[in-house]
N, C-alpha and C positions, 0 to 999 in steps of 0.2 A: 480602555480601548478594547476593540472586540477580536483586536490578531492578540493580544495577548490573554482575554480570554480562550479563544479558540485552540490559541498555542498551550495551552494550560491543559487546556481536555485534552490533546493529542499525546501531552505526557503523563498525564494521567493513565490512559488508554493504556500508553507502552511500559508502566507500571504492572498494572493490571494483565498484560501478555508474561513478563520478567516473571512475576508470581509464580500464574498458574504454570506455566512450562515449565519451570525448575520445579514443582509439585511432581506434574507429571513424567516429568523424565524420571524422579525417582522412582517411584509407582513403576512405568517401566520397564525399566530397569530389573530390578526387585520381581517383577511379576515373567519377565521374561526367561531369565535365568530359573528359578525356580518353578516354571512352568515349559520349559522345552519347547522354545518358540521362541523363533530365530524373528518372527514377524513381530512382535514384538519388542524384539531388542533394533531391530531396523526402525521403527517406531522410535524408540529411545532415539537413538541418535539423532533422527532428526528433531526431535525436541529439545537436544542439549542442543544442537545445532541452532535450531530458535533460540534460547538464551543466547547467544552470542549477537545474533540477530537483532533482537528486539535491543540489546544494549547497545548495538552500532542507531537502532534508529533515533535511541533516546539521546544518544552522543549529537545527533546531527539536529533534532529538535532543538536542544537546549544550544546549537552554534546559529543554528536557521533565526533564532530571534534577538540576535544581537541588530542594534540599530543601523542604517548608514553610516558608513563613515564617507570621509576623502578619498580611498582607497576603493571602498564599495559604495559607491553611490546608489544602487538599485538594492541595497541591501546584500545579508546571508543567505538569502534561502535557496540557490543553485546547492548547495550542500544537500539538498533533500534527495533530488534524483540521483546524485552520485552515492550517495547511500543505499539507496534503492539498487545500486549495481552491486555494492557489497551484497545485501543482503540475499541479490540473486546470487551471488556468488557461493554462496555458505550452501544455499539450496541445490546449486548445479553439484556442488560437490559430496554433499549429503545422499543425493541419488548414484552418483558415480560409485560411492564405498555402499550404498546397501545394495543395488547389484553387483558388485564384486561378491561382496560376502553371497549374495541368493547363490549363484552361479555355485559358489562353492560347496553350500550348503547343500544344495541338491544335489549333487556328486557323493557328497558326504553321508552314508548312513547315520540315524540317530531316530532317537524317541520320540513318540509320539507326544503333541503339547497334551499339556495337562487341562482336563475341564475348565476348570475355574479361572481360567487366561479367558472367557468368552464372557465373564461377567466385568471380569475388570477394562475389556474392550470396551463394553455397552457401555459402562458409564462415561469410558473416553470419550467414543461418538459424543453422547450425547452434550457432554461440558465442552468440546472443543468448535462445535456447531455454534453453539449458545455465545461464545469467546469471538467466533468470527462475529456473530451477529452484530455484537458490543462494540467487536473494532471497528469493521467496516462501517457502521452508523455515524462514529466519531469522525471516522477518514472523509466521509462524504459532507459534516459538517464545518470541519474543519479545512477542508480542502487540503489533505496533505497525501502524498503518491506515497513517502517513507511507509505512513500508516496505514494507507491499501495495502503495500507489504505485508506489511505485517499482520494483518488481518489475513491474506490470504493464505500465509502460512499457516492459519489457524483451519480454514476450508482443507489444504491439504493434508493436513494431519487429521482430521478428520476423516477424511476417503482414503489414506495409506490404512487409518483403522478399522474401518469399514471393509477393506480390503484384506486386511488378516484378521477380521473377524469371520470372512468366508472361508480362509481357508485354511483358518483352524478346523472350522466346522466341517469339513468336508476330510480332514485329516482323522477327525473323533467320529464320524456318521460310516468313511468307508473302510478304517482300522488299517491295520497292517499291509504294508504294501503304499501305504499316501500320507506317509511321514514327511513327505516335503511340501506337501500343497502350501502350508502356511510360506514355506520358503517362496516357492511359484507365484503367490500373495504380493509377499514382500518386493519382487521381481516388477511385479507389475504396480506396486505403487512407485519402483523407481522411477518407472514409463511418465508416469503419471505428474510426479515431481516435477519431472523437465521440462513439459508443457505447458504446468503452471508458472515455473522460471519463465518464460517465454511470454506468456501473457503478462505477468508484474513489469518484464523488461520492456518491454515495447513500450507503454506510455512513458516510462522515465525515459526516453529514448527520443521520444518526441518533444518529450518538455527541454531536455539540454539542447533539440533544435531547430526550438521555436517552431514548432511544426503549428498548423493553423488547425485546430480542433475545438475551439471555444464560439462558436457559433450563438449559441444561448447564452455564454455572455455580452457577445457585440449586439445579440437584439436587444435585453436589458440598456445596455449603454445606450444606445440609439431610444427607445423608449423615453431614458431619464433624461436626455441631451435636448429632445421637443417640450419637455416641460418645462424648461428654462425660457423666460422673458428675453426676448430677441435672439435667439436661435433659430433659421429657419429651417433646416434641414442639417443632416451628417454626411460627411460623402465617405474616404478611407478610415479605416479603423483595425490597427493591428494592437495585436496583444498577445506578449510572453509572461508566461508563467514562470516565478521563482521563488519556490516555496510554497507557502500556503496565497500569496498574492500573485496578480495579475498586473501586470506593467499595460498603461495603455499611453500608444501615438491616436489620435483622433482630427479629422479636418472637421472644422465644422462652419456651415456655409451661414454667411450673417449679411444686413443689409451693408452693399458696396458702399453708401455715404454717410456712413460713421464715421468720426474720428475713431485716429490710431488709439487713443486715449480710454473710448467707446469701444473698441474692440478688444482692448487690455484687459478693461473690467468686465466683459461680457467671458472669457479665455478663463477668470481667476472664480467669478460666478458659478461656470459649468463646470469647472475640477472639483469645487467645495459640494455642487451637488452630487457629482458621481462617487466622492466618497463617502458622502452622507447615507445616498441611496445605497451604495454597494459597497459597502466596510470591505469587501476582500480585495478591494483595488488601490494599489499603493504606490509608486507614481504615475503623474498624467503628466501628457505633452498633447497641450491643445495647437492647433494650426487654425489659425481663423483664416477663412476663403468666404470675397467676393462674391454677393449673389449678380447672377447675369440682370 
């Protein structure tokens, strides 16, 4: 089946996030401390921060494709967006302690960072750029919001590093006297954090309330539903999102004198195609409606 392929890649992906971020918080870590750069070490944090992250999202994948039961007729995958709240959670809270710390740091005299914290930046950039690339790819094939998360924590970490790779540089180019720029950095990747919180949150936000945002799906549906032999048109068509699937209601307008019998099997016909055609959609509720 192709939700349990796609559910495959997404825990894959969140594999592949678990990795590198425990890699890099070492790194660091390691490179922060011994380089005098506080931007760095706010950096760490939010990458331990991610490990916890990417594990609440692999927690909520591997509950997300557990089958229907009696209990859950539409399936697990509402656990996706509520994970998605965690993991905004870890991130609102990641930005709240490294301003705290900036705030403090900048008050605080201390040494200027060390050179070589501007190389081990670059490579950040450049691996966690690369890291978003991967995940967001997987998130959009897969259809999963957890996985957007998690990819976007990869985009932010990337610009909180970008961010103290400025002002390192501006700490070593203007010397003595701007030993906290990297801190002012780090200050302003918090800014940054929040508003990426803010953007991950919103769509999980609408998918727990059914908000109508899938428009290029119901044209698809509507497309497949006129290739179907005795269909003549679609009229209503809602659809919630849960998990990596699409729950669809659909009316669809058929000739008035058919038998009930006729209209059963034309109802059983357009579900088996819409899953054929569109593997992301996982139950259907057809309404057959009278043509005038």
């Amino acid at each position: 089946m192709k939700l349990t392929a796609d559910t495959q890649k997404a825990i894959n992906a969140t594999y592949f996030s678990i990795v590198g971020n425990t890699v890099l918080a070492i790194l660091k870590w390691f490179a922060g401390f011994f380089g005098n750069s506080y931007a760095l070490i706010a950096d760490a944090i939010e990458s331990t921060a991610d490990i916890f992250a990417s594990l609440l999202v692999l927690f909520g994948l591997n509950y997300a494709k557990r089958p229907a039961d009696e209990n859950h007729p539409y399936g697990h995958g509402r656990i996706e967006p509520l994970i998605t709240f965690l993991v905004v959670g870890f991130l609102i809270f990641s930005a709240v302690y490294i301003a705290h710390e900036s705030i403090i740091n900048i008050q605080t005299p201390h040494q200027l960072p060390r050179p070589f914290t501007l190389y081990v930046l670059g490579g950040i950039i450049i691996w966690k750029e690369i890291s978003y690339r991967i995940v967001i790819k997987q998130s959009k094939l897969t259809n999963s919001s957890s996985l957007k998360a998690d990819a976007w924590h990869h985009r932010s970490d990337a610009i909180t590093s970008i961010a103290a790779f400025v002002g390192i540089s501006i700490a070593l180019l203007l010397g003595k006297g701007y030993e906290a720029a990297d801190d002012w950095a780090a200050l302003f990747a918090s800014g940054f954090i929040l508003y990426n919180s803010y953007l991950i949150f919103r769509p999980a936000l609408g998918e727990i309330m059914d908000e109508h945002v899938y428009d290029d799906v119901i044209e698809s549906i509507r497309t497949v539903a006129l290739d179907v032999h005795g269909i003549i048109a679609t009229e209503k068509c809602f659809i919630r999102k849960a998990g990596m699937q699409y729950h669809v209601d659909l009316h669809a307008i058929v000739d008035g004198t058919i038998s009930v019998k006729q209209g059963h099997d034309l109802s059983h016909a357009l579900k088996d195609a819409l899953k054929e055609k569109i593997p992301q959609i996982g139950h259907v509720l057809i309404h057959i409606e009278p043509a005038d």
